[in-house]
TISEDREN-118787 format. One record per residue (C-alpha): x, y negated, z; residue number from 0; residue in three letters. Coordinates in steps of 0.1 Angstrom, whole numbers, plus 5000, padded with zeros to 4 digits. Each point is the difference from the previous one (the first is absolute). Layout:
<recs>
+------+------+------+-----+------+
:    x :    y :    z : pos : code :
+------+------+------+-----+------+
:    X :    Y :    Z : NUM :  ALA :
...
+------+------+------+-----+------+
</recs>
This chain:
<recs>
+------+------+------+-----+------+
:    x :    y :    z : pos : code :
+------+------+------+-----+------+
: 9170 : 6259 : 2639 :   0 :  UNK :
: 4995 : 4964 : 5007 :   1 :  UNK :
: 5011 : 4991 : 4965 :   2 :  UNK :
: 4979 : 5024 : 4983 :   3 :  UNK :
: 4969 : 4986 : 5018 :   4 :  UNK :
: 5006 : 4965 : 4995 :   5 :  UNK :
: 5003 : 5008 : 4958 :   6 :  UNK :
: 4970 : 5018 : 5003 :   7 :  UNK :
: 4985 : 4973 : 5016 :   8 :  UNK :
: 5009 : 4977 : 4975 :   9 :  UNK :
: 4984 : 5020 : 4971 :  10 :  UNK :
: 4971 : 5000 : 5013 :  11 :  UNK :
: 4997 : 4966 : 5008 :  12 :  UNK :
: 5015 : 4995 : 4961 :  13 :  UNK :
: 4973 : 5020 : 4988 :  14 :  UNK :
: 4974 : 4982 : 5017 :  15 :  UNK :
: 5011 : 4973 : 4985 :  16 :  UNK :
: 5003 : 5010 : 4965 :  17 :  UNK :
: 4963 : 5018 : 5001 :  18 :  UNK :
: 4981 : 4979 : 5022 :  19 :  UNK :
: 5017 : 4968 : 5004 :  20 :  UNK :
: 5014 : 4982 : 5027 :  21 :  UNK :
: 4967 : 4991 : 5022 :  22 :  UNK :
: 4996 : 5038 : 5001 :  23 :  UNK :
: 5035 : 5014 : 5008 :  24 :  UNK :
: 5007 : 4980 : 5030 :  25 :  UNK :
: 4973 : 5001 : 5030 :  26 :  UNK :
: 4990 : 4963 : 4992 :  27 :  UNK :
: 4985 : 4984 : 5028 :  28 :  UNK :
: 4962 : 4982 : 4983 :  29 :  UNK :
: 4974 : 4980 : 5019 :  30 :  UNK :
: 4968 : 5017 : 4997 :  31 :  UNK :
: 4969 : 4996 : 5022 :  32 :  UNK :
: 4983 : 5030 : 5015 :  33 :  UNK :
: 4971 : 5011 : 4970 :  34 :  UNK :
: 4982 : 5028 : 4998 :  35 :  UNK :
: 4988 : 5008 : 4966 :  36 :  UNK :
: 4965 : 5015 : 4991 :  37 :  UNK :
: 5008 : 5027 : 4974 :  38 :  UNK :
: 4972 : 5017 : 4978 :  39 :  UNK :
: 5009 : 5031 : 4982 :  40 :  UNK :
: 4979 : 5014 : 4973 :  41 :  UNK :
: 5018 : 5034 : 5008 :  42 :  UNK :
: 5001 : 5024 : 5029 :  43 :  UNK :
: 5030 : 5001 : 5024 :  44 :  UNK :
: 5036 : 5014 : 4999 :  45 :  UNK :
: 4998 : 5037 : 4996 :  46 :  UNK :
: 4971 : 4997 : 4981 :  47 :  UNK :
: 5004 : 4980 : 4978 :  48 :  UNK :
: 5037 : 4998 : 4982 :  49 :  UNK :
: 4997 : 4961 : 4992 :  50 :  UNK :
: 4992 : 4994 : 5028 :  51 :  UNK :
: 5032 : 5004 : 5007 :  52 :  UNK :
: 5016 : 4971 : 4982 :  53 :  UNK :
: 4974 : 4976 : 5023 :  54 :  UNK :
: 5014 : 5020 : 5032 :  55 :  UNK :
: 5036 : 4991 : 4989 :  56 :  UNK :
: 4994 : 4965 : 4996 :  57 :  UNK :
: 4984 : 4991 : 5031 :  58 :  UNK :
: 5031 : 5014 : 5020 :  59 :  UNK :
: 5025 : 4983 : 4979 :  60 :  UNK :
: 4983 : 4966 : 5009 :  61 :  UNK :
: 4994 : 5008 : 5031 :  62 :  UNK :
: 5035 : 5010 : 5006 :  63 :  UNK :
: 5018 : 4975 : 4980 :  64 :  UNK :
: 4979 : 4974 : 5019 :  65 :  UNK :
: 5009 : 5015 : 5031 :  66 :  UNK :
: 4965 : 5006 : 5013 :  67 :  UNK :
: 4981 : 4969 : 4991 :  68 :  UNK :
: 4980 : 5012 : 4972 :  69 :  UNK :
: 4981 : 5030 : 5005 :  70 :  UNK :
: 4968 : 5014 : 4983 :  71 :  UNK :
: 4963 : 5014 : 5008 :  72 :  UNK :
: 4993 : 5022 : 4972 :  73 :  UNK :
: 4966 : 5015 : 4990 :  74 :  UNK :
: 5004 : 5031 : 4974 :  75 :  UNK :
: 4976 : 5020 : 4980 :  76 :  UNK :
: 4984 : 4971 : 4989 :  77 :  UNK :
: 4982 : 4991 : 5037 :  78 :  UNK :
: 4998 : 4965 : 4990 :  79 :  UNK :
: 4987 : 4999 : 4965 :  80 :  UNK :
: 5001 : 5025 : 4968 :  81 :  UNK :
: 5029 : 4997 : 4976 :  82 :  UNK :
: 4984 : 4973 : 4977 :  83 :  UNK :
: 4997 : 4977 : 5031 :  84 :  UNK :
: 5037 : 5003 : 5012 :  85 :  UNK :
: 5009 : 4969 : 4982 :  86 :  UNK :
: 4965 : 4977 : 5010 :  87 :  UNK :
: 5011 : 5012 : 5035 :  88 :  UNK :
: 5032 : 4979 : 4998 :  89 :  UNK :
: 4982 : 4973 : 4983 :  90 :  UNK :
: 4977 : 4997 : 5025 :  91 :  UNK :
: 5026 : 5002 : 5030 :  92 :  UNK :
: 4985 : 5032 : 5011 :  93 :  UNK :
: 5035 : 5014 : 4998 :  94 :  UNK :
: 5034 : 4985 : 4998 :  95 :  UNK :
: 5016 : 5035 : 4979 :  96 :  UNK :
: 4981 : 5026 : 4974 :  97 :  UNK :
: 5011 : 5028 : 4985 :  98 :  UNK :
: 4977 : 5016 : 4973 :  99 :  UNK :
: 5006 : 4993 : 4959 : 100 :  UNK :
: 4997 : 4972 : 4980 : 101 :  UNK :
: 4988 : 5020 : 4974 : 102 :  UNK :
: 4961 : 5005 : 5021 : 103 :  UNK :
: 4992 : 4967 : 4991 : 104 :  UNK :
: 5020 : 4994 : 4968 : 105 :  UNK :
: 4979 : 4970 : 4992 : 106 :  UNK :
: 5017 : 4985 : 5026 : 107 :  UNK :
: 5037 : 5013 : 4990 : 108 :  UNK :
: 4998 : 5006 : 4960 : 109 :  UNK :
: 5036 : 5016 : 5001 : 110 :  UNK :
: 4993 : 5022 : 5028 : 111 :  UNK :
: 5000 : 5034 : 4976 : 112 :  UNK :
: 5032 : 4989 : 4979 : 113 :  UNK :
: 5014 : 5035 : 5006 : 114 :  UNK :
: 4970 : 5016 : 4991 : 115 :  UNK :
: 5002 : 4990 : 4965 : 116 :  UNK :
: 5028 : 5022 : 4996 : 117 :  UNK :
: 4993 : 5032 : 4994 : 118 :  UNK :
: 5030 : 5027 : 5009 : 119 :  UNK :
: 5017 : 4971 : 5019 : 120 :  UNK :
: 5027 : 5004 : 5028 : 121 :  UNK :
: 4995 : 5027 : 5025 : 122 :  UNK :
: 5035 : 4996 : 5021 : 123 :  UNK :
: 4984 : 4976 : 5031 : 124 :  UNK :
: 5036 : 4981 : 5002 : 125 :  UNK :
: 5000 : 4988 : 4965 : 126 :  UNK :
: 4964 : 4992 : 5000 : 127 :  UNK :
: 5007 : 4977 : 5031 : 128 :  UNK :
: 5028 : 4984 : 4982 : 129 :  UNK :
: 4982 : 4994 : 4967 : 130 :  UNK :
: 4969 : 4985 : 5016 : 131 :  UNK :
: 5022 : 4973 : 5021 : 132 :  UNK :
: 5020 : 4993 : 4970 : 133 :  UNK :
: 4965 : 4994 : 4980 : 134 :  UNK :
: 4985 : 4987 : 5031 : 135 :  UNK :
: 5030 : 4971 : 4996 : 136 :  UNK :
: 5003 : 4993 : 4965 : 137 :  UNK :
: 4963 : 4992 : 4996 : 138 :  UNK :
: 4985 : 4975 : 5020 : 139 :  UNK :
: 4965 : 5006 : 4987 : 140 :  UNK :
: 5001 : 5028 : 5030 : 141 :  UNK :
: 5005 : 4974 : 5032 : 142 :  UNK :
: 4976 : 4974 : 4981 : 143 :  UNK :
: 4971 : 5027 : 5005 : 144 :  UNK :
: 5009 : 5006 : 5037 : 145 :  UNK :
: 5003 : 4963 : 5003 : 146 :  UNK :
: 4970 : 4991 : 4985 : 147 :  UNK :
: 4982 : 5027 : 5023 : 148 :  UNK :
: 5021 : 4986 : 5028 : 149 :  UNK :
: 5019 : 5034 : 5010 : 150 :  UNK :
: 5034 : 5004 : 4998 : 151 :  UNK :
: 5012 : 5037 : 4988 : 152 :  UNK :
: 5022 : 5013 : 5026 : 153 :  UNK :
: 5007 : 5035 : 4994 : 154 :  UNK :
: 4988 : 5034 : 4977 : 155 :  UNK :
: 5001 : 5034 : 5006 : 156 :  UNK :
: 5022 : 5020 : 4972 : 157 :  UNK :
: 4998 : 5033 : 5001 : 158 :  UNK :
: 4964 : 5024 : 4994 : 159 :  UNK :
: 5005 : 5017 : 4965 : 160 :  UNK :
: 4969 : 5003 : 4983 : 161 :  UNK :
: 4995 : 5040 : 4994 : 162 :  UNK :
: 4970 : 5025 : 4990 : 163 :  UNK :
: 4985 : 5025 : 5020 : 164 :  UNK :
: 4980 : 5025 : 4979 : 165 :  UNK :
: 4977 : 5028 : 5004 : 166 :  UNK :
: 5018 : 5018 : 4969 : 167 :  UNK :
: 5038 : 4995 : 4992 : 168 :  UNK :
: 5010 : 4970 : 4972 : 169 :  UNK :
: 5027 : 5010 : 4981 : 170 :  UNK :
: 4990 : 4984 : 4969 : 171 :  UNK :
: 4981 : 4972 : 4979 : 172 :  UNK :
: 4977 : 5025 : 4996 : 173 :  UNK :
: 4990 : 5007 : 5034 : 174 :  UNK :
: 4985 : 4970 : 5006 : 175 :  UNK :
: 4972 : 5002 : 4972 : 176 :  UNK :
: 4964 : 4997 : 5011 : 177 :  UNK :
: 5013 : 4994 : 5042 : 178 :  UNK :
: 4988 : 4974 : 5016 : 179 :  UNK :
: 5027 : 4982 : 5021 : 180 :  UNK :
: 4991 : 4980 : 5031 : 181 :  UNK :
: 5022 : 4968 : 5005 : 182 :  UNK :
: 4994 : 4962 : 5006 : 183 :  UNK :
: 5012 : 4969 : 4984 : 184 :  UNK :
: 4997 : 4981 : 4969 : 185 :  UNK :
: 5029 : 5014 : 4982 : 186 :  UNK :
: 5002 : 5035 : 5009 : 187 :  UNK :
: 4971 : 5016 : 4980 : 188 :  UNK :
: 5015 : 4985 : 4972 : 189 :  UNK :
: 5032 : 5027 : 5007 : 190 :  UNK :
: 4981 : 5030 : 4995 : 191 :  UNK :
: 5008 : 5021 : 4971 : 192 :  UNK :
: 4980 : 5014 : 4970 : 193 :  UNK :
: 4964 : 5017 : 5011 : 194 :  UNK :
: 5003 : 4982 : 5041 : 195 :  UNK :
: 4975 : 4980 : 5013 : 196 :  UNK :
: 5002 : 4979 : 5029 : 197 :  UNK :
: 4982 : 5001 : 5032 : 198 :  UNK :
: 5003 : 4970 : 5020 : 199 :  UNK :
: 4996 : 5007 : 5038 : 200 :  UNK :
: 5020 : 4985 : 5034 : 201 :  UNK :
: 5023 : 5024 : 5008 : 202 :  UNK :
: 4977 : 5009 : 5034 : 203 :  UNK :
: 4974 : 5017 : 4974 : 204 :  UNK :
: 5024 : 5019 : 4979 : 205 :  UNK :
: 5003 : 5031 : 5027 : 206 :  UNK :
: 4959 : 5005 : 4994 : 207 :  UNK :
: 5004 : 4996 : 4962 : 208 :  UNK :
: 5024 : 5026 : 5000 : 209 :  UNK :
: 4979 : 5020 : 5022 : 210 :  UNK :
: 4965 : 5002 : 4981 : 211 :  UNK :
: 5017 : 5001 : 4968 : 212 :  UNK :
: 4996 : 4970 : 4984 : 213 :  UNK :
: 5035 : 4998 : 4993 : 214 :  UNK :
: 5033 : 5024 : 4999 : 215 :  UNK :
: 5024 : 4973 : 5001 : 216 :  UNK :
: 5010 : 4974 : 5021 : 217 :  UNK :
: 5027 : 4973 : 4997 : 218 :  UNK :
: 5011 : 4983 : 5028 : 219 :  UNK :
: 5036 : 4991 : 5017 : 220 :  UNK :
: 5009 : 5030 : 5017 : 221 :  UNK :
: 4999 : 4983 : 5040 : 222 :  UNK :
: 4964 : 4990 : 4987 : 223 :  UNK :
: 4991 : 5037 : 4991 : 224 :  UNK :
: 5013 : 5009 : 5032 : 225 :  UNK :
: 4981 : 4976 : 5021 : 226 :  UNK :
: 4969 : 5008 : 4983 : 227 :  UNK :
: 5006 : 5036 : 5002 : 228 :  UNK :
: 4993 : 5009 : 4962 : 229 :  UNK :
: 5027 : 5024 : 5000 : 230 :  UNK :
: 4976 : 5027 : 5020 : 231 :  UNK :
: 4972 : 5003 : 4967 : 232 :  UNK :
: 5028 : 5002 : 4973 : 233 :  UNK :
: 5028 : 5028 : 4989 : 234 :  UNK :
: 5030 : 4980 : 4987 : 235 :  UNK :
: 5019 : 4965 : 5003 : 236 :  UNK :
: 5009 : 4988 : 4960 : 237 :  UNK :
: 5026 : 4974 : 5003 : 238 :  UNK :
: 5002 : 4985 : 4964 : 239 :  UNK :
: 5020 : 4971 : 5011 : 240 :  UNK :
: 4976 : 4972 : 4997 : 241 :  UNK :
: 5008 : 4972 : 5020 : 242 :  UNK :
: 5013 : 4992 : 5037 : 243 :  UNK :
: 4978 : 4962 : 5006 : 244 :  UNK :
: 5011 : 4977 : 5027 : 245 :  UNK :
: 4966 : 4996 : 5020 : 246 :  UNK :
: 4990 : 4996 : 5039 : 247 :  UNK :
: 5006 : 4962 : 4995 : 248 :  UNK :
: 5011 : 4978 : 5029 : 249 :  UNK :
: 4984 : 4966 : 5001 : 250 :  UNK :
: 5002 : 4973 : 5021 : 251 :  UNK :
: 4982 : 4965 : 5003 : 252 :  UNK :
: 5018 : 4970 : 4987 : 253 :  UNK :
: 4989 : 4981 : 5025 : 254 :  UNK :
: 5012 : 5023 : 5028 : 255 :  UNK :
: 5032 : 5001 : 4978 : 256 :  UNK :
: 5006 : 4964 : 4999 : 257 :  UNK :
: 4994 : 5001 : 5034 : 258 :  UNK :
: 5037 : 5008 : 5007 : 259 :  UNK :
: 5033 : 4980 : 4991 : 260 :  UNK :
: 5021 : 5018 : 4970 : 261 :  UNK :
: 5021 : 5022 : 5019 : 262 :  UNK :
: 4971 : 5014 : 5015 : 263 :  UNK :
: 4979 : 5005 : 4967 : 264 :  UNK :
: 5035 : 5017 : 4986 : 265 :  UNK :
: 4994 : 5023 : 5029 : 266 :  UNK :
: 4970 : 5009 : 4990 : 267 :  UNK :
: 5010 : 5007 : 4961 : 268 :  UNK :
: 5035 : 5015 : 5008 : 269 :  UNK :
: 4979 : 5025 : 5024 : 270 :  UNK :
: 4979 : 5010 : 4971 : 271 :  UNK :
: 5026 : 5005 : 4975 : 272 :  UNK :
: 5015 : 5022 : 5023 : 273 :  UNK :
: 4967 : 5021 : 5009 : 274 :  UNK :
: 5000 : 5004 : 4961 : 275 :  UNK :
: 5033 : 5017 : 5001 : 276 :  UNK :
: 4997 : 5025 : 5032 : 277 :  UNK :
: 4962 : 5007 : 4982 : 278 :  UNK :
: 5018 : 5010 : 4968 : 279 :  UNK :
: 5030 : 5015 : 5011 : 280 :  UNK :
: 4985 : 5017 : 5032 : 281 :  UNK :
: 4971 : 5003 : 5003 : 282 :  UNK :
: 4984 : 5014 : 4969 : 283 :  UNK :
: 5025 : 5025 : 4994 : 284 :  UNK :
: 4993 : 5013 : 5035 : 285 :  UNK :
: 4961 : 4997 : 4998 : 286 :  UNK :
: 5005 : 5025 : 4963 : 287 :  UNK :
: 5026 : 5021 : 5019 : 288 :  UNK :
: 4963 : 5010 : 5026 : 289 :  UNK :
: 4975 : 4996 : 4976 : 290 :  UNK :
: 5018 : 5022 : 4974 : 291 :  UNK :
: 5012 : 5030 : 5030 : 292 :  UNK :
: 4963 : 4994 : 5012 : 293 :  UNK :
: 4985 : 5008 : 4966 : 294 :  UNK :
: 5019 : 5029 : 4993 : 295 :  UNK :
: 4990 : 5018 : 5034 : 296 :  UNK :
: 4964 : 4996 : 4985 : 297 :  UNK :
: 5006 : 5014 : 4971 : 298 :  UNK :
: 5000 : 4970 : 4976 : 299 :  UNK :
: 5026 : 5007 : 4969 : 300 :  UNK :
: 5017 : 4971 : 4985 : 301 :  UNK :
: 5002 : 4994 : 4967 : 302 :  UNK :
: 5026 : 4979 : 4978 : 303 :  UNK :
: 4983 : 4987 : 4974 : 304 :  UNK :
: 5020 : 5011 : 4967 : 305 :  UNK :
: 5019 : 4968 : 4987 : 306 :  UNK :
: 4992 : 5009 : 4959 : 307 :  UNK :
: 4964 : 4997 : 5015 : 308 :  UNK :
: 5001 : 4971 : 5016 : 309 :  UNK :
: 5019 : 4981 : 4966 : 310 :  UNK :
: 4964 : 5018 : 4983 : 311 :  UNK :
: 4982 : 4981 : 5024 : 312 :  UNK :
: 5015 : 4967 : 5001 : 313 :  UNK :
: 4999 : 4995 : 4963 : 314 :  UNK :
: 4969 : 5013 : 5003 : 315 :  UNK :
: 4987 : 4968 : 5012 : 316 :  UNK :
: 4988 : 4961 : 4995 : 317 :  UNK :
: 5027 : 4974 : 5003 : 318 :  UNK :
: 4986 : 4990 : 5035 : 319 :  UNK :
: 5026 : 4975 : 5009 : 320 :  UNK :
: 4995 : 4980 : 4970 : 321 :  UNK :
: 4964 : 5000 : 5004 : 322 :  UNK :
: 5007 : 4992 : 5034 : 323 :  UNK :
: 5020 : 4972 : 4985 : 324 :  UNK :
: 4978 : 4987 : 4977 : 325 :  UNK :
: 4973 : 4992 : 5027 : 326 :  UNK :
: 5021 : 4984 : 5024 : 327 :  UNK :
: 5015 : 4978 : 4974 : 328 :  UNK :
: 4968 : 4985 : 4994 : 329 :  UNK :
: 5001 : 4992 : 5031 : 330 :  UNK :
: 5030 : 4979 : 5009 : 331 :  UNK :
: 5024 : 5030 : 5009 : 332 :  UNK :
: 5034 : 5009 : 4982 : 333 :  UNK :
: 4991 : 5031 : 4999 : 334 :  UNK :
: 5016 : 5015 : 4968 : 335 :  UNK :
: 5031 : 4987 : 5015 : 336 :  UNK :
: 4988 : 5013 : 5034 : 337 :  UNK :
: 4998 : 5036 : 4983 : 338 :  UNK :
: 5032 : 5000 : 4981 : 339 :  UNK :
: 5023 : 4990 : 5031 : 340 :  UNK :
: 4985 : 5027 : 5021 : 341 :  UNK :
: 5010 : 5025 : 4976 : 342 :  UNK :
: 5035 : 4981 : 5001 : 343 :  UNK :
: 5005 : 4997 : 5039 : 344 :  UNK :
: 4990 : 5037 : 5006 : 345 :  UNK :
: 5021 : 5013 : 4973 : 346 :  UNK :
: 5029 : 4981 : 5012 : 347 :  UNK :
: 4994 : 5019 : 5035 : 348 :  UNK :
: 5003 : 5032 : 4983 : 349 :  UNK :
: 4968 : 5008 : 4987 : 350 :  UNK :
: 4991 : 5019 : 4968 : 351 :  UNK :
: 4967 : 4989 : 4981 : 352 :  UNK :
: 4984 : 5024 : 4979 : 353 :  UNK :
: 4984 : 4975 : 4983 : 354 :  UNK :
: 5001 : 4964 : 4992 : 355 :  UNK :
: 4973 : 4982 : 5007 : 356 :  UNK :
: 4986 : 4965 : 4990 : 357 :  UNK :
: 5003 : 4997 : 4965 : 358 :  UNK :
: 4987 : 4965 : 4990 : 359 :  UNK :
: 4981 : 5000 : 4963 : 360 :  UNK :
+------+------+------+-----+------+
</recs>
């Protein structure tokens, strides 16, 4: 029995290793004075709100892995500014940590809505988490943003497929002429098939559109719809495989971060890596397990979008990534390269494009 424990032991501990290095497997002993960050959240709390989640997770792996000298005041549901401000908050000193997205003040972070471009992108929240680190490290145009806004990305939330609820089923191309679809973005509008318009509205509105009738459709990612409760003035849940984007961003100040000797700023990265993962392999999967049992006991009917009709409607549109492309090569970016290696690294994770995208001409 003895034996047997000891090899287990040591497979963990050679795990640990492998996976998160050797400052993570062993209990290494770091000098860190007592801090408590200020934390602004654009989002509402844990249970509320699923990327939330990812914030939660980090805070109590630094707190743990620094045995108790870092700890965090947090301020959710946006108590200390609205989502735009997140980022001026840090700036400013007002808080030490934000979570919102980069993509509310994309004048600030031009790269914040690279997923976006794509439409019918990844859906599986592990590969998407993978694919944007790998992207994250081979361009460096990414941390140059942060820098320049002095921030310093620490973690995202995969997970949150984007899906449609609808007042009448969507079965086909078809379906969707002369709706009017509420969403948000810059890219998103651009998705909508043949005879759709967009309506762009926060996601807080959408449950009064759908209400009074301005529109039938809504498309949001499905822990959205459920915080916003849009689910009670619609019928059916069309998942047409869209897109699962890594959002809920985790930023902290680079001055707090340089703050703290390397092994504590590898702390605070490792920690976020690994909120990534439990968020994409935990998480999410448990948050659709509720929502989707949840749903159902009200009635909603889901919907696989047919996948003949989904080729209809991705050839159906604009080249957006190379018009993407295009703009952002005029300004300083590699951005056809950008395009083509995210195609690469998320087909060499397993995933099947229906399309290529970014043709230069």
């Amino acid at each position: 029995m003895i034996k047997k424990g000891l090899c287990a032991f040591v497979s963990i501990g050679l795990f640990a290793l492998v996976f998160l290095g050797p400052q993570s497997a062993l209990a290494q002993d770091v000098n860190v004075k007592p801090a408590k960050f200020k934390v602004s959240s654009a989002f509402p709390p844990p249970g509320a709100s699923m990327v939330s989640e990812v914030m939660m997770f980090w805070q109590q792996e630094v707190t743990k892995r620094t045995k108790g000298a870092i700890t965090f005041e947090t301020f959710w549901g946006g108590a200390l500014g609205v989502p735009a401000e997140h980022v001026e908050l840090i700036k400013r000193g007002t808080a030490d940590v934000a979570q919102a997205d980069e993509w509310y003040t994309p004048g600030r972070f031009p790269l914040s809505e690279f997923e976006f471009i794509f439409p019918f992108g990844p859906t599986d929240p592990v590969l998407m988490g993978k694919a944007m680190r790998k992207i994250l490290e081979e361009f460096p145009e990414f941390k140059r943003d942060e820098t320049r806004e002095k921030v310093v990305l620490i973690a995202f939330a995969p997970g949150g497929e984007y899906m449609f609820l609808s007042k009448k089923p969507l079965r086909s191309v078809n379906d969707f002429k002369g709706e009017k679809v509420s969403l948000i973005g810059r890219y998103l509008g651009k998705w909508m098939p043949p005879g759709a318009s967009a309506v762009v509205r926060p996601g807080q509105e959408r449950y009064d559109l759908l209400r009074t009738g301005v529109v039938n459709i809504d498309l949001l990612t499905y822990d959205l719809h459920h915080a916003f409760k849009t689910y009670e003035q619609t019928k059916y849940c069309v998942k047409a495989r869209i897109l699962s984007p890594c959002f809920g961003t985790v930023l902290m100040s680079l001055d707090t971060f340089n703050r703290y000797p390397p092994e504590v700023q590898k702390i605070f990265m490792e920690a976020g890596k690994q909120a990534e993962i439990n968020q994409a392999t935990n998480v999410s999967p448990k948050w659709w397990e509720r929502i989707q049992k949840e749903w159902a006991a009200k009635g909603i009917e889901f919907i696989d979008f047919p996948e003949a009709e989904r080729q209809k409607w991705v050839d159906s549109l604009s080249d957006i990534p190379a018009e993407w492309a295009n703009d952002f090569e005029a300004k300083g970016y590699p951005a056809f390269k950008m395009v083509q290696r995210w195609q690469e690294i998320t087909s060499e994770l397993g995933f099947k494009w229906i399309r290529k995208w970014g043709i230069k001409k």
